[in-house]
C-alpha positions as CSV (number, residue, x, y, z in Angstrom):
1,X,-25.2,-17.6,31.4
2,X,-22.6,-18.0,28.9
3,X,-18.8,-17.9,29.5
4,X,-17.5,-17.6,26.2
5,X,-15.8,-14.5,25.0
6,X,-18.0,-12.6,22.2
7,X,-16.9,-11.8,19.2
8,X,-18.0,-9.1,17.0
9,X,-18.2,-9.1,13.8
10,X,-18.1,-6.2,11.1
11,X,-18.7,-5.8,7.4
12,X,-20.4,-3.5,5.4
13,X,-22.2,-5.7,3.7
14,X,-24.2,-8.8,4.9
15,X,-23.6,-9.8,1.1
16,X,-20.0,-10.1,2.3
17,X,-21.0,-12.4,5.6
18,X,-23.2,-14.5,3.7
19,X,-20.6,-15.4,1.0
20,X,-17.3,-15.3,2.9
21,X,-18.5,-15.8,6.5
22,X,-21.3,-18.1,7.1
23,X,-19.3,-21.5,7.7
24,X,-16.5,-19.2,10.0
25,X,-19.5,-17.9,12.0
26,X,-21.1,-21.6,12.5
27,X,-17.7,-22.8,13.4
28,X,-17.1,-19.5,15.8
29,X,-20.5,-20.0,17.5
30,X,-18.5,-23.2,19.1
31,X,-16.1,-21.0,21.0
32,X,-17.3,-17.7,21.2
33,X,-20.7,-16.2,21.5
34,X,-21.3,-13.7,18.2
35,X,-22.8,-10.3,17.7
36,X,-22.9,-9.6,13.5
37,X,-22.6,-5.4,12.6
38,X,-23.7,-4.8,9.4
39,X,-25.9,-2.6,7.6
40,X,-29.0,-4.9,7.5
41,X,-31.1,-2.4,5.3
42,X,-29.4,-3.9,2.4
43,X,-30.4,-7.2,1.3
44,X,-31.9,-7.4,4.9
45,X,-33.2,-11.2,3.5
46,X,-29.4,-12.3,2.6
47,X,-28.9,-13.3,6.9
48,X,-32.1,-15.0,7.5
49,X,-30.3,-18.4,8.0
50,X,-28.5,-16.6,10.2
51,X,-31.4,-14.3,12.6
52,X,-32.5,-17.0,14.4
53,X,-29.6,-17.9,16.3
54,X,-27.4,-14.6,16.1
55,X,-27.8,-11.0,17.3
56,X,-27.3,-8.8,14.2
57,X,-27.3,-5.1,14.6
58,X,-27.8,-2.5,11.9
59,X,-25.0,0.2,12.4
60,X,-26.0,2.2,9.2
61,X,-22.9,1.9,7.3
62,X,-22.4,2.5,4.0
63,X,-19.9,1.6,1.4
64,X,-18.9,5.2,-0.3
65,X,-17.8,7.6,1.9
66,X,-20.0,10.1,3.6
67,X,-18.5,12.0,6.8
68,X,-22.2,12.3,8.1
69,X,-23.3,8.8,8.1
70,X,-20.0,7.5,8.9
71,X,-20.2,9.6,12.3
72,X,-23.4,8.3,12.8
73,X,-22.0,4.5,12.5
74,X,-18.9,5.7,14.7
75,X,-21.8,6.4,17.6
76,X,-24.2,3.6,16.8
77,X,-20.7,1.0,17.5
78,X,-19.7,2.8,20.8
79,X,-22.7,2.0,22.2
80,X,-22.8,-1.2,20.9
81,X,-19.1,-2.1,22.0
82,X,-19.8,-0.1,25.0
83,X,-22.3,-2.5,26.4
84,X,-22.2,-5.7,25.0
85,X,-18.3,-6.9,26.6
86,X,-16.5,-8.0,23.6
87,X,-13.3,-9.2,23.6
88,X,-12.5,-9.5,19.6
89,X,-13.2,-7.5,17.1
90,X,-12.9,-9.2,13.5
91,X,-13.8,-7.1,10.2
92,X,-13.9,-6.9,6.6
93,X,-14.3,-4.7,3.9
94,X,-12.6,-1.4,3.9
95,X,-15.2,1.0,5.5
96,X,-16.1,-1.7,8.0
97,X,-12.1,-2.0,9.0
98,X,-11.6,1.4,9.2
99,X,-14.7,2.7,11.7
100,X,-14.9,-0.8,13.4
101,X,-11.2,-0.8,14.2
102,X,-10.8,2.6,15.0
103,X,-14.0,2.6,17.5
104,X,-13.1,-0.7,18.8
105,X,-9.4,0.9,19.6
106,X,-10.9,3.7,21.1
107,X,-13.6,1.6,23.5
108,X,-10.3,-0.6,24.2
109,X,-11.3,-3.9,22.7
110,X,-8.7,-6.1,23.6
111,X,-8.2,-8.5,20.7
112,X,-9.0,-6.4,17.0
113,X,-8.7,-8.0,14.0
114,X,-9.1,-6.8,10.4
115,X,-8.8,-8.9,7.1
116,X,-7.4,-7.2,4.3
117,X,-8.8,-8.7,1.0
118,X,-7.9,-6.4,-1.4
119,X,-7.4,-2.4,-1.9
120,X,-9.9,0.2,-3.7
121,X,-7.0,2.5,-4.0
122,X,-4.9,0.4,-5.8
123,X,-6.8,1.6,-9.4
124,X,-7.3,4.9,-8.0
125,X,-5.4,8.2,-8.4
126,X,-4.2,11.6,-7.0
127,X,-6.2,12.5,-3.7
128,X,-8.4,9.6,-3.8
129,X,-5.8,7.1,-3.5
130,X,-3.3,8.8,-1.0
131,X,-6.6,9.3,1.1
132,X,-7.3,5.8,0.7
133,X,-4.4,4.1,1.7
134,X,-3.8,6.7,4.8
135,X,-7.1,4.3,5.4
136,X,-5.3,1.1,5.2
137,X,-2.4,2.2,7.1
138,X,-4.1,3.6,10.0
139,X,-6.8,0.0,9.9
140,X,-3.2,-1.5,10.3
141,X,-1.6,0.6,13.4
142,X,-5.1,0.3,15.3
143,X,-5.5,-3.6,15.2
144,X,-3.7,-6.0,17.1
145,X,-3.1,-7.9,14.0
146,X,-4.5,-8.0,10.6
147,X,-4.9,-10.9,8.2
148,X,-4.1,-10.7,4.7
149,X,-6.3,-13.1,2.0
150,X,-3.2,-13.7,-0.2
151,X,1.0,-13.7,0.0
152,X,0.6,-12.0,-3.0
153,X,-1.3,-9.0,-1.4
154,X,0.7,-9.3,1.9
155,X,3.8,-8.4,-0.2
156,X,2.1,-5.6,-2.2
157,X,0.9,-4.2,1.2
158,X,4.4,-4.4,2.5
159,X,6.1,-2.6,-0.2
160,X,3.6,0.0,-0.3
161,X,4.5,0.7,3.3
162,X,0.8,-0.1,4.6
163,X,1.7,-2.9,6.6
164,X,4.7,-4.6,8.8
165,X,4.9,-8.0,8.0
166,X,6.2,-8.8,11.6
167,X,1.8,-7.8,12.4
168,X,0.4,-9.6,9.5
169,X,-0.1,-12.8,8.9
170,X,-1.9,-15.1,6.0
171,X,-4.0,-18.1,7.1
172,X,-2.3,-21.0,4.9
173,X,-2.3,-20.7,1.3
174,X,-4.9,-17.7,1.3
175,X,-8.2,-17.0,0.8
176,X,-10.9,-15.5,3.5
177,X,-12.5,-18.8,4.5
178,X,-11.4,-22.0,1.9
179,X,-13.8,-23.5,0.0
180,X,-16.8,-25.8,0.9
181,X,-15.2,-28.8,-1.5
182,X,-18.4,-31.0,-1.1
183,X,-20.7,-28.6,-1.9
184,X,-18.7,-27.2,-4.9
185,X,-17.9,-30.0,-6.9
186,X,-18.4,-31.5,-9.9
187,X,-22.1,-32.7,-10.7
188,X,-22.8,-33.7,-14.4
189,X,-27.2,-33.5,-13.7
190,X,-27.0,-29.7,-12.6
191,X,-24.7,-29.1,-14.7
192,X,-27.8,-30.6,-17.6
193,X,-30.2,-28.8,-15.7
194,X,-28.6,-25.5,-15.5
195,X,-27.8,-25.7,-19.6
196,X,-31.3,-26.7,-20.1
197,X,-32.6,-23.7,-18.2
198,X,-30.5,-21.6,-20.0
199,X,-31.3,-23.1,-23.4
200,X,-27.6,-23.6,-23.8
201,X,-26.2,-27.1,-25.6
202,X,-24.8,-29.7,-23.4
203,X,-21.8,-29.9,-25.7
204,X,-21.8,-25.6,-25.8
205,X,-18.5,-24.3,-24.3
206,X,-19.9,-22.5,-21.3
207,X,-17.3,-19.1,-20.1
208,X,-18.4,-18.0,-16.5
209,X,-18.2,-14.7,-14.9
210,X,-19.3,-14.8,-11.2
211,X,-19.2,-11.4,-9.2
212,X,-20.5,-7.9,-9.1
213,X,-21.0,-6.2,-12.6
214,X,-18.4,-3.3,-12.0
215,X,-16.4,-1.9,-14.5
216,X,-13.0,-2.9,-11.9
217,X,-13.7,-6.4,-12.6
218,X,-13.4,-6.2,-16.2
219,X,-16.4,-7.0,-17.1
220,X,-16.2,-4.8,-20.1
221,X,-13.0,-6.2,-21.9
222,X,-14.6,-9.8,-21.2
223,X,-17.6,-9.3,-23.3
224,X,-15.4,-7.6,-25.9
225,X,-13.3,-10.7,-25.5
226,X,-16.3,-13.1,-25.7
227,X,-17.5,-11.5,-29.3
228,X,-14.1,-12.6,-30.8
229,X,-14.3,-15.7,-29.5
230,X,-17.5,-16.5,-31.1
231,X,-16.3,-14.6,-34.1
232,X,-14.3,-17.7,-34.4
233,X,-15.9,-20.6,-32.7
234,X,-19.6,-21.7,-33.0
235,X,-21.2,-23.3,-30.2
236,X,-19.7,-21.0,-27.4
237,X,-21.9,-19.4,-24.4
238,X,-20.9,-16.4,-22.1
239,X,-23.0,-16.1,-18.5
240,X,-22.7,-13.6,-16.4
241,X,-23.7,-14.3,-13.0
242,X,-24.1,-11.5,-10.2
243,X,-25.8,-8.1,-9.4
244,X,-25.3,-5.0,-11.4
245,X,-24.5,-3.1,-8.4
246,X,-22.8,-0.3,-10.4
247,X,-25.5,0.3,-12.8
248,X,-23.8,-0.3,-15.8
249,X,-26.3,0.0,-18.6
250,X,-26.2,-0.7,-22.2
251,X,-24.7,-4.4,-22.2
252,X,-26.0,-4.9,-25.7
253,X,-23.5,-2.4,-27.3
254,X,-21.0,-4.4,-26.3
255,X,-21.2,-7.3,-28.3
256,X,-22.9,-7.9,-32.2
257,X,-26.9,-8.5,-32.1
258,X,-25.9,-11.7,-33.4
259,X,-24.6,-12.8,-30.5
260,X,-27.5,-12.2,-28.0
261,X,-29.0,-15.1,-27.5
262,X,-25.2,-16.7,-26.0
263,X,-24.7,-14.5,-23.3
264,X,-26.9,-14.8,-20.9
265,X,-27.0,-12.1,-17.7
266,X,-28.1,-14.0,-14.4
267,X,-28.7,-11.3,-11.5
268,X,-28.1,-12.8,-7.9
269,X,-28.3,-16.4,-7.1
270,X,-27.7,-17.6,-3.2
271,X,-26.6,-20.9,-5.4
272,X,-23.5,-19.7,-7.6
273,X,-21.6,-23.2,-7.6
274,X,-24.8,-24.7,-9.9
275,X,-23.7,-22.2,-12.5
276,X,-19.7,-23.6,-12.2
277,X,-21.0,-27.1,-11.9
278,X,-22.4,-26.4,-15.6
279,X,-19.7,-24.4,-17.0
280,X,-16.3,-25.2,-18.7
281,X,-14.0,-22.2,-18.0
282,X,-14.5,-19.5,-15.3
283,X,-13.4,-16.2,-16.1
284,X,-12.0,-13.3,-13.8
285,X,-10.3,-10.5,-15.7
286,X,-10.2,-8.1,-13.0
287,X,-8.3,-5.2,-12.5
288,X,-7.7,-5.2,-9.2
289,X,-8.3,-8.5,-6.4
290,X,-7.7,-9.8,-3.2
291,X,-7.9,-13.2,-3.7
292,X,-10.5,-14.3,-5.7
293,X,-12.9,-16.8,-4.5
294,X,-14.6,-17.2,-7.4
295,X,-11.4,-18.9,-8.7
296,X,-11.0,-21.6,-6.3
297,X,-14.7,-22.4,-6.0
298,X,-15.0,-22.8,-9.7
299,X,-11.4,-25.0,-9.5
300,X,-13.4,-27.2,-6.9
301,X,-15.9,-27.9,-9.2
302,X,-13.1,-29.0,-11.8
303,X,-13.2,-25.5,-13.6
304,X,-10.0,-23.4,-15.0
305,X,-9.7,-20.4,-14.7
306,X,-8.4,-17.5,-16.9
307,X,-7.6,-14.3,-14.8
308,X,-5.7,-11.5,-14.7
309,X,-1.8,-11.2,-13.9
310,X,-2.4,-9.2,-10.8
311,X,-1.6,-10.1,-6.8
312,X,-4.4,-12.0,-5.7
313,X,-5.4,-14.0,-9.0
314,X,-1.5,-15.0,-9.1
315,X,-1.8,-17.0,-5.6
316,X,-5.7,-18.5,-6.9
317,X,-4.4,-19.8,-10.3
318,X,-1.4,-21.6,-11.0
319,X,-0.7,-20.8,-14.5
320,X,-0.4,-23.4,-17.4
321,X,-1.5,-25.5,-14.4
322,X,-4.9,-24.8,-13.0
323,X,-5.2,-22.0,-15.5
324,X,-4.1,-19.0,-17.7
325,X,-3.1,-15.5,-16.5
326,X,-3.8,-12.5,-19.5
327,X,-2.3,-9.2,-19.3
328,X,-5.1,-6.6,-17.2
329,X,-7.3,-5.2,-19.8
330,X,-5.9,-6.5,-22.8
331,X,-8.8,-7.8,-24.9
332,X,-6.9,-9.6,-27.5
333,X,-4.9,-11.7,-24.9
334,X,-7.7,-12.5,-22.7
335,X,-9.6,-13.8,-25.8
336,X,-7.0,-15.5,-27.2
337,X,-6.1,-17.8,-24.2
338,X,-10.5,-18.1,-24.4
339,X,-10.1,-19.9,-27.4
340,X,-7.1,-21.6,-26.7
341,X,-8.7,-23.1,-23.7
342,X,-12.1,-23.8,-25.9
343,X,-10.2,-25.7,-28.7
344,X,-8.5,-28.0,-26.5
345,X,-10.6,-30.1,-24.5
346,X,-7.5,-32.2,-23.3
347,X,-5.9,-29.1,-21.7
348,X,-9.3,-27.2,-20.5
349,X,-9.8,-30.8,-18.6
350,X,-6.4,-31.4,-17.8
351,X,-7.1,-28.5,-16.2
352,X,-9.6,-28.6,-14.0
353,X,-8.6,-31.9,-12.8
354,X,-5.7,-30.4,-11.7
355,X,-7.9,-27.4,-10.0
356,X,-9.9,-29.8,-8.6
357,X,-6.8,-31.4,-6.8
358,X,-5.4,-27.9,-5.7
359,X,-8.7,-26.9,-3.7
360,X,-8.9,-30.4,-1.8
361,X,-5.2,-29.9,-0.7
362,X,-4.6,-26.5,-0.1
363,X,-8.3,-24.7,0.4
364,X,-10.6,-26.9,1.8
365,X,-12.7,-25.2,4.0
366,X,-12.6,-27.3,6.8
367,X,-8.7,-26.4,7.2
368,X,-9.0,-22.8,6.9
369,X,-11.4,-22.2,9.3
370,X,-9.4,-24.1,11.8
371,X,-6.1,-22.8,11.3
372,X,-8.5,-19.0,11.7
373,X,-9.1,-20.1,15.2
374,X,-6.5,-21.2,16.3
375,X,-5.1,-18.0,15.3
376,X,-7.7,-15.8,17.1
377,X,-7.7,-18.3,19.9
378,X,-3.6,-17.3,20.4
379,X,-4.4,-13.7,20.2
380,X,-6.7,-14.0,23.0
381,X,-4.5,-15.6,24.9
C-alpha cells in the first residue's frame, strides 16, 4: 500500500490537463498518488497517455452554467472526496474551482488549491459579471490558498477586491506550468516540412494564431488585420491553429477571396510547437488572458509575439523586447505593428532571440514545476 498523500485534481476540461498539466502530473506522481476529475465525455481520447497509470473519474461538468448538471457534479465529487482520502485539492478553470473547492470545503479537505488563470467576467456586463466574480471571490474564501498565473492578474484580482494578496501567491515569473524548452525550440526541417504541407514558401512570412477560435480572443480583428497586411506585402501567410469551439462560421467574409489560399485554418493538433517551429511571428490579440502560454512557447521556439495590452500578455511579452503590445481590438494598430515586424527581419529576429533567452531563464519548465511543489509540499505541512 501506498503512503503518499493523494491529490485530486480538477478541471473542466481534459483539453486543459493535457495542455497545462501533463508534465505537473508526471512530476506530482513522485510525491503524491493522483486521482484526475474531469469530464472525460469530451475529447475522452485527449488522456489516453495518461489512463494507464492514473484514475480519472468523469464528474459530468460542464463549462456554461446549468444549475442541474452542476448539482449533479456537486454529488458525483462528494462521493468521490468522500471515499478516496485526499488530502489536496488543486483546480483549474472557473467552473472546476468553483464546485471542486466549494465541495472539497465542505467534505473538509485539508489542503485546497485553486489556480486562477484568467476571469470570464472581466469582458462581461451587468448581471453576468457581478454573478461571476461573486464566483471568484467565494473560489478565493473557500481555498486554503490560490495561485495566480501572472503579477499582472494577481494585481487586477486585488484591486477588484476578489482576492487578498496576503492568500495568493504567483509561482515565479508566471505561467501555469513553464514551458517544455527542449521540446519547443527552434528546428529549421519541421519548420520545411510544416511550410511544405501547407504549401506555404520557405521564405513566406508565416503569422500564427494558436488557441480556441472564440470571438474573446480576437480572432476577428486578426484576420481583418491580416488582409491589410497582405494588402501591402506579398508573400505573407496567416494560420490559424486550434478548434472552433464557438462555432464561428463564415471565416471567408472576413477577408478578400483573393486572399484564400494564405490563410490556412488547422483544427486541433496534439503537436502545436511544429506549427511555431515554422512560423515567424505569433499572434495573440485577445481581449481578455491569464497568461498566455501560447506566447512563451512560441518565444521558446525563437518566435515574437504581438499581443494585446492587457494583464496577462503584459507579464508574457516584453515589449520592444520579445515583442509588440497593440491596443485591444484595434485593427489598424494590430496590423500595423504586423507589418512592422514583417518588413524588418533584423528586429522580428532580434526578437525572438531575445524570446528565446527569456523562456530558458525565467519559464523553463523544469523550474516551475519545482518551485509548484515545493509550494504544495509547504501547505501540507
Amino acid at each position: 500500500m501506498s503512503n503518499k498523500e493523494t491529490m485530486a485534481i480538477i478541471a473542466t476540461s481534459p483539453l486543459a490537463i493535457k495542455f497545462f498539466l501533463e508534465f505537473i502530473i508526471s512530476e506530482f506522481e513522485k510525491k503524491y498518488s493522483i486521482i484526475i476529475m474531469t469530464n472525460t465525455s469530451d475529447n475522452h481520447d485527449i488522456l489516453r497517455t495518461l489512463t494507464s497509470r492514473i484514475k480519472i473519474i468523469d464528474i459530468k461538468i460542464k463549462r456554461e452554467i446549468n444549475l442541474i448538471s452542476d448539482i449533479r457534479t456537486a454529488f458525483i465529487l462528494m462521493k468521490h472526496l468522500s471515499t478516496e482520502n485526499i488530502s489536496v485539492v488543486y483546480s483549474i478553470t472557473p467552473k472546476a474551482g468553483f464546485i471542486g473547492i466549494l465541495v472539497s470545503k465542505i467534505m473538509k479537505v485539508p489542503v485546497r488549491i485553486h489556480n486562477f488563470t484568467g476571469q470570464v467576467w472581466k469582458t462581461k456586463k451587468g448581471l453576468i459579471k457581478h454573478v461571476l466574480k461573486s464566483i471568484d471571490r467565494l473560489i478565493y474564501l473557500l481555498s486554503t490558498r490560490v495561485i495566480v498565473d501572472s503579477h499582472s492578474q494577481r494585481e487586477f484580482l486585488i484591486n477588484n477586491n476578489i482576492i487578498k494578496r496576503q492568500k495568493s501567491i504567483v509561482i515565479g515569473d508566471g505561467s501555469i506550468s513553464g514551458v517544455d524548452i527542449d521540446l519547443f525550440s527552434p528546428n529549421q526541417h519541421v519548420k520545411q516540412e510544416i511550410r511544405e504541407q501547407l504549401k506555404t514558401k520557405s521564405d513566406a512570412i508565416v503569422f500564427l494564431y494558436i488557441g480556441r477560435l472564440s470571438l474573446e480572443k480576437g480572432i476577428i480583428e486578426l484576420i481583418k488585420a491580416y488582409s491589410r497586411v497582405a494588402d501591402k506585402i506579398n508573400n505573407t501567410s496567416l494560420w490559424i491553429v486550434g478548434p472552433n469551439e464557438t462555432k464561428i462560421n463564415n471565416f471567408q467574409q472576413l477577408y478578400d477571396i483573393k486572399y484564400k489560399d494564405s490563410i490556412h485554418f488547422i483544427p486541433y493538433t496534439p503537436t502545436p510547437e511544429r506549427y511555431m517551429m515554422a512560423a515567424d511571428i505569433c499572434c495573440l490579440p485577445s481581449h481578455r488572458e491569464g497568461f498566455g502560454s501560447v506566447i512563451i512557447e512560441s518565444a521558446s521556439c525563437g518566435v515574437p509575439a504581438i499581443g494585446t495590452k492587457i494583464y496577462g500578455l503584459t507579464d508574457a511579452i516584453v515589449h520592444g523586447v520579445t515583442g509588440l503590445l497593440v491596443e485591444v481590438k484595434n485593427i489598424e494598430d494590430l496590423s500595423d505593428n504586423m507589418i512592422l515586424l514583417a518588413e524588418n527581419s533584423y528586429l522580428r529576429k532580434k526578437m525572438g532571440k531575445a524570446a528565446r533567452r527569456r523562456v530558458v531563464e525565467s519559464f523553463d519548465q523544469r523550474i516551475v514545476v519545482k518551485r509548484l511543489i515545493d509550494f504544495i509540499d509547504k501547505e501540507l505541512r
